[in-house]
C-alpha positions as a Markdown table, in Angstrom:
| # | Residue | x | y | z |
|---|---|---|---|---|
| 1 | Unk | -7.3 | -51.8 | 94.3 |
| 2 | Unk | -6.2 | -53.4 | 97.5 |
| 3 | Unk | -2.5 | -54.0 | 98.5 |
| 4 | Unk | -2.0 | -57.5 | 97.4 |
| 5 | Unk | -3.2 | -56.7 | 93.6 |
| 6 | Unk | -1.1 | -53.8 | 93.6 |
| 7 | Unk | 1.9 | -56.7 | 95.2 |
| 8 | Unk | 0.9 | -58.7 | 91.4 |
| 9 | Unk | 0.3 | -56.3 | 88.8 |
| 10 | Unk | 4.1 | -55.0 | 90.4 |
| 11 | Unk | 5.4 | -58.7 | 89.9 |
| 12 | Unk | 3.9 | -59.0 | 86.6 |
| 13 | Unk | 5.7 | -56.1 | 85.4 |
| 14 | Unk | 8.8 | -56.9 | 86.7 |
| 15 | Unk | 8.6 | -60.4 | 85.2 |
| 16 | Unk | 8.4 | -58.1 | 81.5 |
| 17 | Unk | 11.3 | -56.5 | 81.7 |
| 18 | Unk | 14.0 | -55.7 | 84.0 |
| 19 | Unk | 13.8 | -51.8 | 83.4 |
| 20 | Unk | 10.3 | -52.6 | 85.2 |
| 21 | Unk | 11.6 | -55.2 | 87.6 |
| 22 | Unk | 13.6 | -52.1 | 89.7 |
| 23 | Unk | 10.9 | -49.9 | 89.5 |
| 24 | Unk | 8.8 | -52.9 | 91.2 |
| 25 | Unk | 10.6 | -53.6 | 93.7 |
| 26 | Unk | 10.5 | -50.1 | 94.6 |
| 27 | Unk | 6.6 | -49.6 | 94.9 |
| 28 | Unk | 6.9 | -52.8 | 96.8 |
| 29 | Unk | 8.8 | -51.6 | 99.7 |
| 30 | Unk | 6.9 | -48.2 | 99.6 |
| 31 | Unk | 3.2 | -50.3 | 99.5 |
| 32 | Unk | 4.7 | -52.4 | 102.5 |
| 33 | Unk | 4.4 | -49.8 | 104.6 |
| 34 | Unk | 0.8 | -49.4 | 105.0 |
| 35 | Unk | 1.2 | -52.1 | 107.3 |
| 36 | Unk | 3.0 | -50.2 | 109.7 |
| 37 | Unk | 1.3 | -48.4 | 112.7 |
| 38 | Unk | 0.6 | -44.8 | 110.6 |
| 39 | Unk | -2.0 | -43.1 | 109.9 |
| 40 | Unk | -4.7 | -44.7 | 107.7 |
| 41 | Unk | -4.7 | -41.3 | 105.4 |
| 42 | Unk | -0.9 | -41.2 | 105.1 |
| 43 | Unk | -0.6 | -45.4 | 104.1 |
| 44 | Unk | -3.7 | -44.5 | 101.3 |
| 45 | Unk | -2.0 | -41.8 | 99.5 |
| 46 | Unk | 1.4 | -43.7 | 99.3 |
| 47 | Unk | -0.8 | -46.3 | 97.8 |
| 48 | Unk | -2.2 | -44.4 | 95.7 |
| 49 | Unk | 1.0 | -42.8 | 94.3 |
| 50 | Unk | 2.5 | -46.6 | 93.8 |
| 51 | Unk | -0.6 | -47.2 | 91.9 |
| 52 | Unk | 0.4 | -43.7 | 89.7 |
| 53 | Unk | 4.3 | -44.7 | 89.4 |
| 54 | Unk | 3.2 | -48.6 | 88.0 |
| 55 | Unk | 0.6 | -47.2 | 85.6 |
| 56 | Unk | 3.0 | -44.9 | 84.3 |
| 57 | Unk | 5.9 | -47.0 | 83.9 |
| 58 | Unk | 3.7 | -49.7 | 82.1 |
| 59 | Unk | 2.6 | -46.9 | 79.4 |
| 60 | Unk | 6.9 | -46.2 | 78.8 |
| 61 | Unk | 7.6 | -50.0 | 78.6 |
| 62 | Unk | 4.0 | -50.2 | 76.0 |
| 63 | Unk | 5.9 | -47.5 | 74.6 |
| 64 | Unk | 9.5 | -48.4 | 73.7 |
| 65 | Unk | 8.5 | -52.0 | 72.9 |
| 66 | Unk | 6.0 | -50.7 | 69.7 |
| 67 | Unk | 9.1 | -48.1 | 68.5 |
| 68 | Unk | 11.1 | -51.4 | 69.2 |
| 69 | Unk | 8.8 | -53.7 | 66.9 |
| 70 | Unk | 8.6 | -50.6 | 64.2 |
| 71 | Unk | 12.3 | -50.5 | 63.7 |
| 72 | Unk | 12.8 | -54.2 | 63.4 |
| 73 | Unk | 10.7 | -54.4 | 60.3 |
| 74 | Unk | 11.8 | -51.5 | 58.5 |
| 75 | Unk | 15.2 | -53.3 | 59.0 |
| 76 | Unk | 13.6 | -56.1 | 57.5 |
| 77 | Unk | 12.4 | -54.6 | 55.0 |
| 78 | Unk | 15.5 | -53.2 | 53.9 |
| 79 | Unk | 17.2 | -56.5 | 53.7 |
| 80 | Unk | 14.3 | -57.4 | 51.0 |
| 81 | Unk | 12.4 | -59.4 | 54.4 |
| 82 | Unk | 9.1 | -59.4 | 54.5 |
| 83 | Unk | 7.5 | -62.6 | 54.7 |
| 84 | Unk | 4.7 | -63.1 | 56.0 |
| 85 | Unk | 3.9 | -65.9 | 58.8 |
| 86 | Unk | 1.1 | -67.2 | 56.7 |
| 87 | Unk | 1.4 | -69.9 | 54.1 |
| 88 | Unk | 2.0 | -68.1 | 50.5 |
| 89 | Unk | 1.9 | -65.0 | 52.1 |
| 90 | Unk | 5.4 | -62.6 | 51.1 |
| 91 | Unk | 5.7 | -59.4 | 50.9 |
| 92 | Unk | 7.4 | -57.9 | 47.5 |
| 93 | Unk | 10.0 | -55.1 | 48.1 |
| 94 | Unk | 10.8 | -52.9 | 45.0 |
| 95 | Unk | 14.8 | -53.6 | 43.7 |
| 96 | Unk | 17.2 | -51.0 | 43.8 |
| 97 | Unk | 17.8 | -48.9 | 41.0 |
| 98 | Unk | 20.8 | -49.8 | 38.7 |
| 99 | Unk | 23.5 | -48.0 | 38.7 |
| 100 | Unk | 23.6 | -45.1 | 36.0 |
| 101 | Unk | 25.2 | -46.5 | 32.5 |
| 102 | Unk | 29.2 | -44.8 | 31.9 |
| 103 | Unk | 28.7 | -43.3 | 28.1 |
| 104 | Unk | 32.1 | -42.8 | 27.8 |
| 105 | Unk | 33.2 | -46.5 | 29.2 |
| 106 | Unk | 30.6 | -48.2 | 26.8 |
| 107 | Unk | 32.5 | -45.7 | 24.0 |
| 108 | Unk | 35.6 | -46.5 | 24.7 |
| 109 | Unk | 34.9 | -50.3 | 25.2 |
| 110 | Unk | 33.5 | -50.4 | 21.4 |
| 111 | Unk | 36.3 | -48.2 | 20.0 |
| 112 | Unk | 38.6 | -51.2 | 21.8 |
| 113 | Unk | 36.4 | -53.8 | 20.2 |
| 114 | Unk | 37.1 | -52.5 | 16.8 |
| 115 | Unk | 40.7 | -51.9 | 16.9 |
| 116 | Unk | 40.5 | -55.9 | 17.7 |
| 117 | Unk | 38.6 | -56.6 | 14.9 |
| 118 | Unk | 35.2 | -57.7 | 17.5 |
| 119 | Unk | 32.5 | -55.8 | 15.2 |
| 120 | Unk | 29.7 | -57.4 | 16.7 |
| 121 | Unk | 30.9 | -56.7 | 20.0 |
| 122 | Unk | 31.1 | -53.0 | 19.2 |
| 123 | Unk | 28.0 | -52.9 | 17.2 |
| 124 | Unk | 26.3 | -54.1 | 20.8 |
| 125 | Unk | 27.9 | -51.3 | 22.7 |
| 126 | Unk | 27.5 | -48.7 | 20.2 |
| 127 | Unk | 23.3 | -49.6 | 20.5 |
| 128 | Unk | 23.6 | -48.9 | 24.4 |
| 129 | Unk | 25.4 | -45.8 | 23.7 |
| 130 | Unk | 23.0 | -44.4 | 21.0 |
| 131 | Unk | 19.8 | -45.6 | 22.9 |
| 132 | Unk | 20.7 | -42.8 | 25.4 |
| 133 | Unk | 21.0 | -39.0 | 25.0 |
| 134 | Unk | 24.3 | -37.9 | 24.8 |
| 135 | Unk | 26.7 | -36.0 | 22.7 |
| 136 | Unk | 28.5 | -39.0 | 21.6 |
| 137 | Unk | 25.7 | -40.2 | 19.3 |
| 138 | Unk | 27.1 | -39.1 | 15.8 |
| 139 | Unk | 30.5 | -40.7 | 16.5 |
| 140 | Unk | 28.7 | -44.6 | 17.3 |
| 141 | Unk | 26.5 | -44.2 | 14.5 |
| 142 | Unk | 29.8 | -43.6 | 12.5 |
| 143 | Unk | 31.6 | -46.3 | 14.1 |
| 144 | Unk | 28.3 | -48.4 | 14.3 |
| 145 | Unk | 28.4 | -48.0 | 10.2 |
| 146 | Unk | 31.4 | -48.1 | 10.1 |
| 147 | Unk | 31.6 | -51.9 | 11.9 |
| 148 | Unk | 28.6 | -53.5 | 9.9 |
| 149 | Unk | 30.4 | -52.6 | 6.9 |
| 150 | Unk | 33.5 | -54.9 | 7.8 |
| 151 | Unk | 30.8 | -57.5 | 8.3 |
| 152 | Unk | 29.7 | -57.6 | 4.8 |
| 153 | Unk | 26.6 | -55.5 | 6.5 |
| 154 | Unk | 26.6 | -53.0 | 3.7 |
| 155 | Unk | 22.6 | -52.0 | 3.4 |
| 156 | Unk | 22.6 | -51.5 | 7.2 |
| 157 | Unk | 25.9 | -49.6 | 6.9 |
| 158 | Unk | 24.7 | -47.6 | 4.5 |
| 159 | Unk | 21.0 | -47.1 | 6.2 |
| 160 | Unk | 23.0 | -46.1 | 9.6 |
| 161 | Unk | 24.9 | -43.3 | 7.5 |
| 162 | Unk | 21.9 | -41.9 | 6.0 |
| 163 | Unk | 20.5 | -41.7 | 9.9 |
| 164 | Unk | 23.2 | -40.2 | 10.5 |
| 165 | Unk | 23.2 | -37.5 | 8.0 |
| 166 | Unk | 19.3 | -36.7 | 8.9 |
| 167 | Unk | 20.0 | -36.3 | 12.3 |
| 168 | Unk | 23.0 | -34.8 | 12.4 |
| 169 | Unk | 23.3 | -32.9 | 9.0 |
| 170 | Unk | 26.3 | -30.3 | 11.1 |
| 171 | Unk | 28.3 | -33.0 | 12.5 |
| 172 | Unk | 31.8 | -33.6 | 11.4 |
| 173 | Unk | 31.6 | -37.4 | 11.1 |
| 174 | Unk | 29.0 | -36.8 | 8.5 |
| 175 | Unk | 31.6 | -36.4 | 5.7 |
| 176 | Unk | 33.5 | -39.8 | 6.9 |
| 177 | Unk | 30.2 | -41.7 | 6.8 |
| 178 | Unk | 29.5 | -40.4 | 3.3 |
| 179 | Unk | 33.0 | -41.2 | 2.3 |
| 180 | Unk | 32.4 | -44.7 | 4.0 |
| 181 | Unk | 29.4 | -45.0 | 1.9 |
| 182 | Unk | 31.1 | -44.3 | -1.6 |
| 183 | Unk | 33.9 | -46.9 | -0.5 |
| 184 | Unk | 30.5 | -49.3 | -0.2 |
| 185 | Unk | 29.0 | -48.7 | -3.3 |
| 186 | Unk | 32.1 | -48.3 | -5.0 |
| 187 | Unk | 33.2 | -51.8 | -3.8 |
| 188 | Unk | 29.8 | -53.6 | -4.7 |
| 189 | Unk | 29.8 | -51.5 | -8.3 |
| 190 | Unk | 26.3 | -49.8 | -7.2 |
| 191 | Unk | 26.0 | -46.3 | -8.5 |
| 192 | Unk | 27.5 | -43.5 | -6.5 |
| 193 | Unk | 24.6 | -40.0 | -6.0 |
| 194 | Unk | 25.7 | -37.4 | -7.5 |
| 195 | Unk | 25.9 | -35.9 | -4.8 |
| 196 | Unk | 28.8 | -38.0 | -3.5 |
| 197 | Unk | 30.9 | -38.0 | -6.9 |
| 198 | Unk | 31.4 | -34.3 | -6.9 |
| 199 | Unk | 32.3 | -33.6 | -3.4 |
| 200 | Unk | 36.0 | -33.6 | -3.7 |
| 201 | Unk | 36.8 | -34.1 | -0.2 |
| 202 | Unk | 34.4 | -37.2 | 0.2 |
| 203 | Unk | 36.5 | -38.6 | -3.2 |
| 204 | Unk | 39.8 | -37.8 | -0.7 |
| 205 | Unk | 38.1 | -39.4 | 2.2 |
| 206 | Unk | 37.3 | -42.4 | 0.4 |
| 207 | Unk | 40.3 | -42.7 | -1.5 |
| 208 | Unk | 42.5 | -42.6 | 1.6 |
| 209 | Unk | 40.2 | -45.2 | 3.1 |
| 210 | Unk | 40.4 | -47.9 | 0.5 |
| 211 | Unk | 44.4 | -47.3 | 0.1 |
| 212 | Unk | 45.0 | -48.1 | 3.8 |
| 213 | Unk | 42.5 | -51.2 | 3.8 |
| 214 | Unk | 43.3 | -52.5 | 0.4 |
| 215 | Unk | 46.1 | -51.0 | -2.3 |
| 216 | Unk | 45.3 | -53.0 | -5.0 |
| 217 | Unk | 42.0 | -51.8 | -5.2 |
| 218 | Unk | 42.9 | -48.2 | -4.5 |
| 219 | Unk | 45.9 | -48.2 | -7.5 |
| 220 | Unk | 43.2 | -48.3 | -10.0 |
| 221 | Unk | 41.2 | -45.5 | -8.6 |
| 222 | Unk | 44.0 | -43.0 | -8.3 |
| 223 | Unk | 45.0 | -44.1 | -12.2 |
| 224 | Unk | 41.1 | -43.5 | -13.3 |
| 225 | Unk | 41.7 | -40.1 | -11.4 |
| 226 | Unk | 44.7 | -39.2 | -13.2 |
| 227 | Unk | 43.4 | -40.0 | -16.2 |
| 228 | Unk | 40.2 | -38.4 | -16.0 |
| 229 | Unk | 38.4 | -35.2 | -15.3 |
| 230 | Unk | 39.3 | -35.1 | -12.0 |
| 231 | Unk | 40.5 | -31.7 | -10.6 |
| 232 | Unk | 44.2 | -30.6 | -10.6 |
| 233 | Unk | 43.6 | -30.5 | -6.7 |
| 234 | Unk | 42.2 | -33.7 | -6.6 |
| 235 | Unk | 44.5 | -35.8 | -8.2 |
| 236 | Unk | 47.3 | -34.0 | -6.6 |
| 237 | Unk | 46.1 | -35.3 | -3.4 |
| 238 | Unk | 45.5 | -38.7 | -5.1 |
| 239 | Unk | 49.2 | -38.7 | -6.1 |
| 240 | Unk | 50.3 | -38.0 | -2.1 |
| 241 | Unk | 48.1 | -40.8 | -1.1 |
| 242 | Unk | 50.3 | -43.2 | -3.0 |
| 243 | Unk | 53.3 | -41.7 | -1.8 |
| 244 | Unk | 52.8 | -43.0 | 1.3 |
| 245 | Unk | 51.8 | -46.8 | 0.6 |
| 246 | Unk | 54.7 | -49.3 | -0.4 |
| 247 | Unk | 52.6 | -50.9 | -3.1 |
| 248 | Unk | 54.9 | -51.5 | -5.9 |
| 249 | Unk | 52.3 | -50.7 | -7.9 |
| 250 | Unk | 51.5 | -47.5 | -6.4 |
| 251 | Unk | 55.2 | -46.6 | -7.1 |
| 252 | Unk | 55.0 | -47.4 | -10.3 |
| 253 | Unk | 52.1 | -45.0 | -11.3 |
| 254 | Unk | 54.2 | -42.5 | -9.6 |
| 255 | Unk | 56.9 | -43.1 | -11.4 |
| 256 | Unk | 55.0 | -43.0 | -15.0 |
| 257 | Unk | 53.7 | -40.1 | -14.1 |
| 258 | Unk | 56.7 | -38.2 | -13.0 |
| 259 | Unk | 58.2 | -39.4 | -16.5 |
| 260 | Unk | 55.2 | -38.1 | -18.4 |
| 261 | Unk | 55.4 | -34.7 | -19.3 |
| 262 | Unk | 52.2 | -34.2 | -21.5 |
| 263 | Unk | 50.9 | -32.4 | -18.0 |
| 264 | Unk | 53.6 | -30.3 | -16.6 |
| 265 | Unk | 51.8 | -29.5 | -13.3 |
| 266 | Unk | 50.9 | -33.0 | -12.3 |
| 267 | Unk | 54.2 | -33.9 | -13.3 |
| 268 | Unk | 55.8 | -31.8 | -11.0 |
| 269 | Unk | 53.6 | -33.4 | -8.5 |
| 270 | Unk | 54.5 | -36.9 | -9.4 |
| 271 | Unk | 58.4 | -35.8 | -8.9 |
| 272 | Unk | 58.2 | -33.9 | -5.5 |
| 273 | Unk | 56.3 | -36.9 | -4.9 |
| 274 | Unk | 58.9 | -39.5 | -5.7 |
| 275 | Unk | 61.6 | -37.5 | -4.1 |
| 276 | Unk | 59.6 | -37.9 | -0.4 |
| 277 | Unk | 59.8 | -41.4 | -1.2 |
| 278 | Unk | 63.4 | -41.5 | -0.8 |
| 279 | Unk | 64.3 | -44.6 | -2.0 |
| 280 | Unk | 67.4 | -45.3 | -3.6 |
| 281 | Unk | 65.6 | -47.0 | -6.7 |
| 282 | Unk | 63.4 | -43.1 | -6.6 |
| 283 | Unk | 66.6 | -41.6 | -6.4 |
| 284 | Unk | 68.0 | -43.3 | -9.7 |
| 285 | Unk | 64.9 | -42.5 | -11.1 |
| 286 | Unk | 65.1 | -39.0 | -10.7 |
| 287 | Unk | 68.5 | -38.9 | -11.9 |
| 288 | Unk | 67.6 | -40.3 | -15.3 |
| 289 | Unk | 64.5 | -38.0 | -15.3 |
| 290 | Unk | 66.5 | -34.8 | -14.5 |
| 291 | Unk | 69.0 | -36.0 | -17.0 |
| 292 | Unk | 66.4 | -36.3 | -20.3 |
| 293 | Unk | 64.4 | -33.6 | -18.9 |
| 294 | Unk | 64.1 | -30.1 | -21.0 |
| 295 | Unk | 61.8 | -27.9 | -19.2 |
| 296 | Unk | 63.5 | -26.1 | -16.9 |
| 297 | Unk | 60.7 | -26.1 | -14.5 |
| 298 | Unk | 60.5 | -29.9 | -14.3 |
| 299 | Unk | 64.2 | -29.9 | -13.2 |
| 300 | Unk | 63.3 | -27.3 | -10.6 |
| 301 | Unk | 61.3 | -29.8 | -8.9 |
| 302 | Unk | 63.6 | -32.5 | -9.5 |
| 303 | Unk | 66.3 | -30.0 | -7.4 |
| 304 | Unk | 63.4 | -29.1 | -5.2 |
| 305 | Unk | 63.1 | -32.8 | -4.5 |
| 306 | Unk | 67.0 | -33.3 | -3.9 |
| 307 | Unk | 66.5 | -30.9 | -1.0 |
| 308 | Unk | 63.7 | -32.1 | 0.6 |
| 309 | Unk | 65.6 | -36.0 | 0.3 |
| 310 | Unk | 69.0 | -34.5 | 1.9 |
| 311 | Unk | 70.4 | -35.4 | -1.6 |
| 312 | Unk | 73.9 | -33.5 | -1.3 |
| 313 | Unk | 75.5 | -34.9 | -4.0 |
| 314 | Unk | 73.2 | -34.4 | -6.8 |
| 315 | Unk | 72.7 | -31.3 | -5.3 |
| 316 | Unk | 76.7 | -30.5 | -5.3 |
| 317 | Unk | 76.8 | -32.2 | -9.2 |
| 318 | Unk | 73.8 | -29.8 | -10.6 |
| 319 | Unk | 75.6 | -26.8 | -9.0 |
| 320 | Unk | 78.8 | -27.7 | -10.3 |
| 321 | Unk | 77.7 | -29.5 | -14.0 |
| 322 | Unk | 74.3 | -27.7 | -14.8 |
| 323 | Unk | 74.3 | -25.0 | -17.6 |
| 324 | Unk | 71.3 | -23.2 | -16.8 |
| 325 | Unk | 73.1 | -20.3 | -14.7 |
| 326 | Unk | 69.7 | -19.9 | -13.1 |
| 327 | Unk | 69.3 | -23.8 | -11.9 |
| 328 | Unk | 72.7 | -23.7 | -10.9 |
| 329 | Unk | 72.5 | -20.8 | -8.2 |
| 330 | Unk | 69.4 | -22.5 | -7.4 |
| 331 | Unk | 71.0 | -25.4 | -6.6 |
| 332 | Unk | 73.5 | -23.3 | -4.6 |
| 333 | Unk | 71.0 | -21.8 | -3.0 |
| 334 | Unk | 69.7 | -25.4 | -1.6 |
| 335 | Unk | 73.3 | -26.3 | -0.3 |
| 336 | Unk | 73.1 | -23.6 | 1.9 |
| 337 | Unk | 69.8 | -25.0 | 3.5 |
| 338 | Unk | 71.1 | -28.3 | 4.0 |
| 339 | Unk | 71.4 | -28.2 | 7.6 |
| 340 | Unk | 70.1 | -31.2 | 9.1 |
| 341 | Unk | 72.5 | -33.8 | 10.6 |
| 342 | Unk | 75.1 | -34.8 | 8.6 |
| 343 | Unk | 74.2 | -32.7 | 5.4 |
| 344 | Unk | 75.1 | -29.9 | 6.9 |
| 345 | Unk | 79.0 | -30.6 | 6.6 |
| 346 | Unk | 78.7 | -32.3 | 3.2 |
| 347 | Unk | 77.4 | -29.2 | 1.9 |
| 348 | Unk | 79.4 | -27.0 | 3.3 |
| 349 | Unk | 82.2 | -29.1 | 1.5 |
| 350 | Unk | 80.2 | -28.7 | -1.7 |
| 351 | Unk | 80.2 | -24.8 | -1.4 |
| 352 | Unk | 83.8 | -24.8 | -0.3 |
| 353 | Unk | 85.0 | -26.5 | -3.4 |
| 354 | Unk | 82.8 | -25.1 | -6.0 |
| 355 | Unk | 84.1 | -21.2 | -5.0 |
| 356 | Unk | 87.7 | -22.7 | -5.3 |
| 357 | Unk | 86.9 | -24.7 | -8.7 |
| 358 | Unk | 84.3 | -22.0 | -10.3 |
| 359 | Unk | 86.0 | -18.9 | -12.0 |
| 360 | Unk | 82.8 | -17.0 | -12.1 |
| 361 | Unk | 82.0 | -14.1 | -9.8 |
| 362 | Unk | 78.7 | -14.7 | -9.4 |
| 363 | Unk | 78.7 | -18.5 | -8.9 |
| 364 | Unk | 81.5 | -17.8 | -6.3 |
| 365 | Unk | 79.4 | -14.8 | -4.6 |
| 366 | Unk | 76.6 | -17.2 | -4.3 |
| 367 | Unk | 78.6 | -19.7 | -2.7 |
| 368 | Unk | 79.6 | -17.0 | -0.1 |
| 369 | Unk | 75.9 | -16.6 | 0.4 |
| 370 | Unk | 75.3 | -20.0 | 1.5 |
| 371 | Unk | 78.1 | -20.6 | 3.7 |
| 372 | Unk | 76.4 | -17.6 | 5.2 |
| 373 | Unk | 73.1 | -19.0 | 5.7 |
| 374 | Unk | 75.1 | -21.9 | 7.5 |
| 375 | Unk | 76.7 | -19.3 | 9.5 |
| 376 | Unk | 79.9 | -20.9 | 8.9 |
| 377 | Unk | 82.8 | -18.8 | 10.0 |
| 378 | Unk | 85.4 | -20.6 | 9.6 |
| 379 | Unk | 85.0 | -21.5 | 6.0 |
| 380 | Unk | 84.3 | -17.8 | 5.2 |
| 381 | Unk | 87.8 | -16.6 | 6.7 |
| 382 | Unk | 89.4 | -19.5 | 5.3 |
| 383 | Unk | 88.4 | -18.4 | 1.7 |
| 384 | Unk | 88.9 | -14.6 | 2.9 |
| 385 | Unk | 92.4 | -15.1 | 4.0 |
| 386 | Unk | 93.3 | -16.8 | 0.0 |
| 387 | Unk | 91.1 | -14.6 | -1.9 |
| 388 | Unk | 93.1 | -12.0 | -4.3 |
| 389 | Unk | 90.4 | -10.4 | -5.6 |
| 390 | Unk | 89.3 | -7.5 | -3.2 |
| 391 | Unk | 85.6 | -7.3 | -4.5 |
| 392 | Unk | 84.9 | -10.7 | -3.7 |
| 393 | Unk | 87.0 | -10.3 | -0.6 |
| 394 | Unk | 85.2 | -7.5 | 0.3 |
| 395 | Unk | 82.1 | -9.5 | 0.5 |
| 396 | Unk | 83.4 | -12.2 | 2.4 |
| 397 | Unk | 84.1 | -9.3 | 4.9 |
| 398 | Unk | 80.9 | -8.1 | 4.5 |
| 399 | Unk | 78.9 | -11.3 | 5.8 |
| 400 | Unk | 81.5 | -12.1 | 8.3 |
| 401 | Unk | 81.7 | -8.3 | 10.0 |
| 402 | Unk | 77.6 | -9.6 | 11.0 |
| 403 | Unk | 78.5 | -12.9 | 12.4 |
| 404 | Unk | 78.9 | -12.7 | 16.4 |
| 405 | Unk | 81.2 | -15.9 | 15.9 |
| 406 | Unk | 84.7 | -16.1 | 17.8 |
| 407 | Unk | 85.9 | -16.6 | 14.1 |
| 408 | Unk | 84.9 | -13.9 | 12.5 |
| 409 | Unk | 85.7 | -11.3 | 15.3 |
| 410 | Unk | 89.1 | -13.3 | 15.4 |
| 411 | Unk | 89.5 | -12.1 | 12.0 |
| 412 | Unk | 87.8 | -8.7 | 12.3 |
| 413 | Unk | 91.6 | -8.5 | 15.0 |
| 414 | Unk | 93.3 | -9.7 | 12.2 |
| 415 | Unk | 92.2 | -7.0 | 9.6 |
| 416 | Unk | 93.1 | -4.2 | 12.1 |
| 417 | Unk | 96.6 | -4.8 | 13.2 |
């Protein structure tokens, strides 16, 4: 290659880039000195090593310009680029993968939709949630049946219980679905398995169910119950299930029942019962109950029932009226436990007054006792101080010698000077 191609191919290069513009001009100033007046050998070689230094710098710009054009379209092709320059010609990138589904969002989401009364909404999540692996699959078939049922859905409610009974026969929400499907049936009149009518806990589940979503159907139920074969446990447990609804109705059956003595046991249930209640009307009613009553154990639960209400003052009246010598200590006994708010000083009252009324020992020793429990002091060494006789003074002393009061180690001073 003479000297004035080697002058162009250097120009040519520099025009490509300016990397190889400087390294041109470079082998440019080194050819231009063959001209000078050197030898012919030494103006060859640096010729020659021009020619080495442009052939090699051509290879590193060849270079860096493919790496260049290679990065470019994977950036493209990240971007979802990729057409082509030809007419219908596009190139199809794959989509990026979804994000992964939240099992406990969709679970919660549908648990939201039905407390707001949105069943279909919740039926839609619960499908998402149960067309994936997870351990939340028994609970959305429950609440899946669970929401069909409210929309009059009752074959697929009950087909989405049976699912979920075969495939999770261990699962807790397996009884709540079976007792979801006797509520069914029991609402359309269809006939209830065997199977269903003498599981006592499903009859509970069930029971509880239909009370809280509709009383007027449950009242009837709960007086078959009571009526019926039903086990002493079972219509217990039906009894307390009315307790706690407001239906007249309900209250009524209570009522008969707790009035009806041809069962003793249930009752006694009926009337611990009513007492819970705590209405003024269920207090009355009691009253009159306790009043007509002869068997002593159905007034034990009516005095049970006085303590559980906070009743003080029938309390005080069967400790101070009551013949039974038994149901009147009992009663006693009660006073003494009355300690929450303001019971506490009304029966301390109570106790106070019936020693100082009563002449006998042993209702007056049981008194004592109460004030005891209450760790009350101060009435002890007020009756102490009047007390004449010495045995029952003696006693006071007894229970207050215990007491780590400032009263009674005021008095314990007292006794020794």
């Amino acid at each position: 290659m003479n000297i004035r191609h080697m002058l162009s191919a250097a120009l040519l290069l520099a025009c490509a880039t300016p990397a190889l513009a400087q390294q041109a001009a470079i082998d440019v100033d080194t050819v231009a000195q063959v001209n000078e007046p050197d030898g012919a050998g030494r103006a060859a070689a640096r010729a020659q090593a021009a020619q080495d230094r442009l052939e090699a710098t051509r290879q590193r710009a060849e270079a860096r310009a493919q790496a260049q054009a290679e990065a470019a379209a994977e950036r493209a092709a990240a971007r979802g680029a990729g057409a082509g320059r030809g007419a219908g010609q596009f190139k199809v990138f794959a989509a990026p993968p979804l994000p992964p589904i939240d099992l406990d969002q969709l679970y919660d989401r549908a648990r939201e939709a039905i407390e707001n009364s949105q069943y279909d909404q919740a039926i839609r999540e619960l499908n998402r949630l149960t067309a994936n692996p997870n351990p939340k699959i028994d609970a959305a078939l429950y609440w899946k049946a669970y929401s069909q049922s409210k929309l009059d859905l009752d074959s697929e409610a009950l087909a989405t219980v049976a699912e979920l009974a075969r495939q999770f026969a261990a699962s807790p929400w397996v009884k709540d679905a079976k007792a979801l499907a006797v509520e069914i049936q029991a609402a359309n009149g269809q006939p209830i398995s065997a199977e269903l009518q003498n599981d006592e806990e499903l009859k509970l589940l069930a029971l509880r169910s239909v009370m809280q979503a509709d009383p007027d159907k449950g009242v009837p139920i709960v007086e078959k119950m009571l009526a019926g074969g039903a086990s002493p446990r079972v219509r217990d447990r039906a009894l307390f299930v009315l307790s706690q609804t407001r239906s007249p109705r309900a209250r009524e059956v209570i009522l008969n029942t707790a009035k009806n003595n041809s069962n003793p046991d249930l009752q006694r249930s009926a009337i611990r019962y009513l007492g819970m209640m705590g209405g003024a009307d269920d207090r009355d009613a009691l009253n009159g109950i306790y009043r007509s009553a002869t068997d002593t154990g159905v007034k034990r639960a009516i005095i049970q029932s006085y303590f559980m209400g906070g009743n003080v003052d029938r309390m005080a009246e069967i400790a101070k009226t009551e013949n039974d010598a038994d149901l009147r200590k009992s009663a006693i006994r009660n006073l003494g436990m009355m300690n929450r708010g303001g019971s506490s000083a009304a029966a301390s009252d109570a106790l106070v007054s019936l020693y100082k009324s009563d002449s006998a020992s042993d209702i007056k020793r049981a008194a004592v006792n109460s004030l005891f429990m209450q760790r009350n002091a101060k009435a002890l060494v007020d009756l102490a101080r009047g007390e004449k006789d010495a045995s029952l003074k003696r006693e006071i002393v007894t229970k207050l010698s215990v007491m780590k009061t400032p009263e009674a180690t005021d008095y314990m001073l007292e006794l020794l000077k």
